[in-house]
C-alpha positions as CSV (number, residue, x, y, z in Angstrom):
1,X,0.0,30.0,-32.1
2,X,-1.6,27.1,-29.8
3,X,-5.9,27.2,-30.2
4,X,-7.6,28.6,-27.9
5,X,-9.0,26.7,-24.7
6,X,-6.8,23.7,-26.7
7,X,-4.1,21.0,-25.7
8,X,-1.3,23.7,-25.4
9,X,-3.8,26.7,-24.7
10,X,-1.5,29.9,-23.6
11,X,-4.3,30.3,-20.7
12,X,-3.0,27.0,-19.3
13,X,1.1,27.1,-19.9
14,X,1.6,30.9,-20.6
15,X,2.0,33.4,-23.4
16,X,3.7,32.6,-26.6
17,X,5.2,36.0,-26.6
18,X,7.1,38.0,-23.9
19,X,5.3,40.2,-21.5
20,X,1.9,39.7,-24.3
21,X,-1.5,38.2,-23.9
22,X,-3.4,36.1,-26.3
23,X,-5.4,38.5,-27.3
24,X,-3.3,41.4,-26.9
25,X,-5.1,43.9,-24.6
26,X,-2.1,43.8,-22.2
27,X,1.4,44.1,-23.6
28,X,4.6,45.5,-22.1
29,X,6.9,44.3,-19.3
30,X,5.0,46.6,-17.0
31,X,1.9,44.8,-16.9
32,X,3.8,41.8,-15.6
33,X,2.2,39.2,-13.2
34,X,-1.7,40.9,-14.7
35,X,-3.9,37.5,-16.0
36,X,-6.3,39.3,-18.6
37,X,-9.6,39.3,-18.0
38,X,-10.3,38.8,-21.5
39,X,-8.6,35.9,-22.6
40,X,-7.6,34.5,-19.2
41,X,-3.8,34.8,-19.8
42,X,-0.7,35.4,-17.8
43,X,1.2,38.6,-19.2
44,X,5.1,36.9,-18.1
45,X,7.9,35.6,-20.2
46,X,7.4,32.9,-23.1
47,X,10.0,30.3,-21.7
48,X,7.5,29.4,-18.7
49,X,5.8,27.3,-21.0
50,X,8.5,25.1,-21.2
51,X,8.7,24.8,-17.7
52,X,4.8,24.3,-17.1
53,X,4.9,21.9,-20.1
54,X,7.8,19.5,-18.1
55,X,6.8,20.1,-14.8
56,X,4.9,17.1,-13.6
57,X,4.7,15.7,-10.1
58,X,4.7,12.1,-9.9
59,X,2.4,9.7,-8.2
60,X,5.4,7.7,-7.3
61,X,8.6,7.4,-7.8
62,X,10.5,6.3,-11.2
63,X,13.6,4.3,-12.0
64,X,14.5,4.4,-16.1
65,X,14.9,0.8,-17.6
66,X,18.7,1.2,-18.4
67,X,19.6,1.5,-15.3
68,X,17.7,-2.2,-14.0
69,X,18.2,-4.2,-16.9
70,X,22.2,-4.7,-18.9
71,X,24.7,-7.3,-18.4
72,X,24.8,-5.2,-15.3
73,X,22.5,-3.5,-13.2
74,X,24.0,-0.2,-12.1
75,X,21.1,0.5,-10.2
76,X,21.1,-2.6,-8.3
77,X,25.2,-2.3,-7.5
78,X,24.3,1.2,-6.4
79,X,21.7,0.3,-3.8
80,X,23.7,-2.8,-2.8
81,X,24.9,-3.1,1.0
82,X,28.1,-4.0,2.6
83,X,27.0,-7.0,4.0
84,X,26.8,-10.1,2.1
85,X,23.3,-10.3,3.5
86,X,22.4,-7.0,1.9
87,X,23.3,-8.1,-1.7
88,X,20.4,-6.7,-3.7
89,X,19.8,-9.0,-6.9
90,X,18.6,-7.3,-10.1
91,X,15.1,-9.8,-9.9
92,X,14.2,-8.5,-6.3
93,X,15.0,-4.7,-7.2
94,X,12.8,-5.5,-10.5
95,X,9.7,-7.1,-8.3
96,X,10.3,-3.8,-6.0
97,X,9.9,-1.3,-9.0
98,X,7.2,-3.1,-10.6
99,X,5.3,-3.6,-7.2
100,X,5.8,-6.7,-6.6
101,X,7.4,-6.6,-3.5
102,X,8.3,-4.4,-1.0
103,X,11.9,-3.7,0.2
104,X,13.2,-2.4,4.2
105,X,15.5,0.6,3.9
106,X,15.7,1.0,7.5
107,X,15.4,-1.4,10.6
108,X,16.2,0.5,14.6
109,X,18.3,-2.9,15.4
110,X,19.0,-1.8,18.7
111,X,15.8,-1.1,19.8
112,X,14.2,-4.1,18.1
113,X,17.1,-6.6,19.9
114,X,15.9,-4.7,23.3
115,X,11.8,-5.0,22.5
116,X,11.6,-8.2,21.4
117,X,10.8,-10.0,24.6
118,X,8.0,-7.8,25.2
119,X,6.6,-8.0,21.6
120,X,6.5,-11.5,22.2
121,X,5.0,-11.9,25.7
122,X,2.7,-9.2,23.7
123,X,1.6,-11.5,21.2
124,X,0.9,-14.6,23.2
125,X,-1.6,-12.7,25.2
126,X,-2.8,-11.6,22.0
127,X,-3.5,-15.4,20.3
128,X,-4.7,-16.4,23.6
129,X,-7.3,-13.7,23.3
130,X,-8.2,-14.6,19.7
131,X,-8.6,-18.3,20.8
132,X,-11.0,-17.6,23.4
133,X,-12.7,-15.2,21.4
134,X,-13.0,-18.0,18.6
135,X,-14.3,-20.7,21.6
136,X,-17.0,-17.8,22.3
137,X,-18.2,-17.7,18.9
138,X,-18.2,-21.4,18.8
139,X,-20.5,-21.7,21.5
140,X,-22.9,-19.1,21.0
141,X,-23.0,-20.3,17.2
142,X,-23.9,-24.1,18.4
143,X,-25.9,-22.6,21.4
144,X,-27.8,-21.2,18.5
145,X,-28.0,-23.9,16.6
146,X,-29.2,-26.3,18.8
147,X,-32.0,-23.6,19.6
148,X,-32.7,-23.6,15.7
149,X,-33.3,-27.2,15.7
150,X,-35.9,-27.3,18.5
151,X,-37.7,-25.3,16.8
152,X,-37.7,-26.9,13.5
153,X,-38.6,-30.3,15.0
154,X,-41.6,-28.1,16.8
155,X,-42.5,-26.6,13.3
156,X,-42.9,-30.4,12.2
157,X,-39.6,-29.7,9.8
158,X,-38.5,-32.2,6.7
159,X,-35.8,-34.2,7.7
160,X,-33.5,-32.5,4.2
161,X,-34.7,-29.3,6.0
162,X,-32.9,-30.3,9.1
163,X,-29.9,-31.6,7.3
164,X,-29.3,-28.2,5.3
165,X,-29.1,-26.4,8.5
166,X,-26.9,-28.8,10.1
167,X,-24.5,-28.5,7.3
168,X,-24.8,-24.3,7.6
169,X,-24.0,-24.7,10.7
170,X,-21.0,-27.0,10.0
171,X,-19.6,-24.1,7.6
172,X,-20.3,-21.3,9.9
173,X,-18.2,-23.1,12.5
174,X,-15.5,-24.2,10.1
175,X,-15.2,-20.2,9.4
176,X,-14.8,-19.1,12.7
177,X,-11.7,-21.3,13.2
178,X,-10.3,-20.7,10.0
179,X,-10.3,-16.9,10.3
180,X,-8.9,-16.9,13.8
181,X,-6.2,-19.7,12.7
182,X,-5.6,-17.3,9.7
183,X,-4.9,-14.4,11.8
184,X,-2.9,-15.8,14.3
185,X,-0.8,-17.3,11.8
186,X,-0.4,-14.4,10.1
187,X,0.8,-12.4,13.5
188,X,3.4,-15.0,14.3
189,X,4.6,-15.1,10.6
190,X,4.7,-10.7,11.0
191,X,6.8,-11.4,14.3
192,X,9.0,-14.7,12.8
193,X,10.0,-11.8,9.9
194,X,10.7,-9.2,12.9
195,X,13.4,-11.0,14.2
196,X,15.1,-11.7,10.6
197,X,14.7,-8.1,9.7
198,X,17.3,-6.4,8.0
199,X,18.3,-3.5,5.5
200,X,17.7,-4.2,1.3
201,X,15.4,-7.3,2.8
202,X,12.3,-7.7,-0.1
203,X,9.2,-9.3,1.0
204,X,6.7,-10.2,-1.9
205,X,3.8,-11.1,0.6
206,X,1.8,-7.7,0.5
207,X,-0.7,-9.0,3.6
208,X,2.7,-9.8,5.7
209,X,3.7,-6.4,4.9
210,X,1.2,-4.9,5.8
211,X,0.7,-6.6,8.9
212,X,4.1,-6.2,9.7
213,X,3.7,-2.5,9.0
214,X,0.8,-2.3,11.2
215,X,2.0,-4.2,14.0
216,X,6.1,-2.9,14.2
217,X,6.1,-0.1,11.9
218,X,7.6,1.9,14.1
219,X,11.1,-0.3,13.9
220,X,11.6,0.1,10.5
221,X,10.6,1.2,7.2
């Protein structure tokens, strides 16, 4: 019999017997459904164990190796469109399952064709914003800066002194644009991918995808 409070304890996948506790206090069909207070066990059939033992939810879903790799993939040729665009190659289903990539099942095409002017009169207000917001940042940082040194040369500063700052001030500007460059590169390439959007389409870059996602989620999935 399993051990007690072990791998395969009765308490956790049921009794080894029909209609009997571990410790036997409770046996018969009539007691069925009682959990004894003794040993913590179920009083139901034997075969439950089985099912408790296989019954295992997943934290995502599966695909068995014979199926992706062979001379052919059958899983692949299953999953495979009727468009010569929606030819799914074995290597882009194998970077989907390993997640590598990320693959559209679904794409509203007739709503996206209808949006799409809007979406992107949308997102050149949307750089413009970022760019002045960026110019803002910009000015304030050198408004700062320029504040930083007057005092400094006030404070009798060493001239290295005054050169280190000069150069932090040269990388905190050289961040500001490259973050807004890097987002409003990212939104066009999000919108660029919009238009070329399709069923069975894999895109490896997870930041595009989840840009993507954020931005137009609601025109495909």
């Amino acid at each position: 019999r399993p051990e007690k409070d072990g791998l395969f304890c009765e308490k956790i996948f049921g009794p080894t017997k029909d209609w009997e506790c571990y410790c036997g206090k409770y046996k018969r069909v009539r007691f069925k459904g009682i959990t004894c207070e003794r040993c913590g066990v179920e009083v139901t059939r034997s075969k439950v164990r089985r099912e408790r033992m296989g019954h295992i939810v997943l934290a995502a879903p599966v695909a068995h190796i014979w199926y992706l790799r062979g001379t052919r993939s059958w899983l692949a040729y299953l999953l495979m469109g009727t468009d010569t665009k929606e030819e799914l190659k074995t290597k882009q289903l194998e970077k989907v399952i390993y997640f590598a990539a990320n693959m559209v099942t679904w794409v509203d095409s007739d709503r996206l064709h209808s949006d799409l002017p809007t979406l992107e009169a949308d997102l050149e207000d949307e750089i413009a914003e970022l760019q002045r917001e960026a110019e803002e940042r910009l000015a304030k940082r050198m408004t700062e800066h320029e504040k930083e040194l007057v005092e400094m040369e006030e404070q009798g500063a060493r001239e290295s002194e005054i050169r280190a700052k000069g150069r932090s001030y040269e990388r905190d500007s050289a961040f500001i644009k490259d973050r807004a460059a890097v987002e409003i590169d990212l939104a066009r390439r999000a919108l660029d991918e919009l238009h070329n959007l399709y069923p069975r389409r894999t895109i490896e870059d997870e930041l595009l995808w989840r840009e993507m996602k954020f931005r137009y989620g609601e025109y495909f999935d």
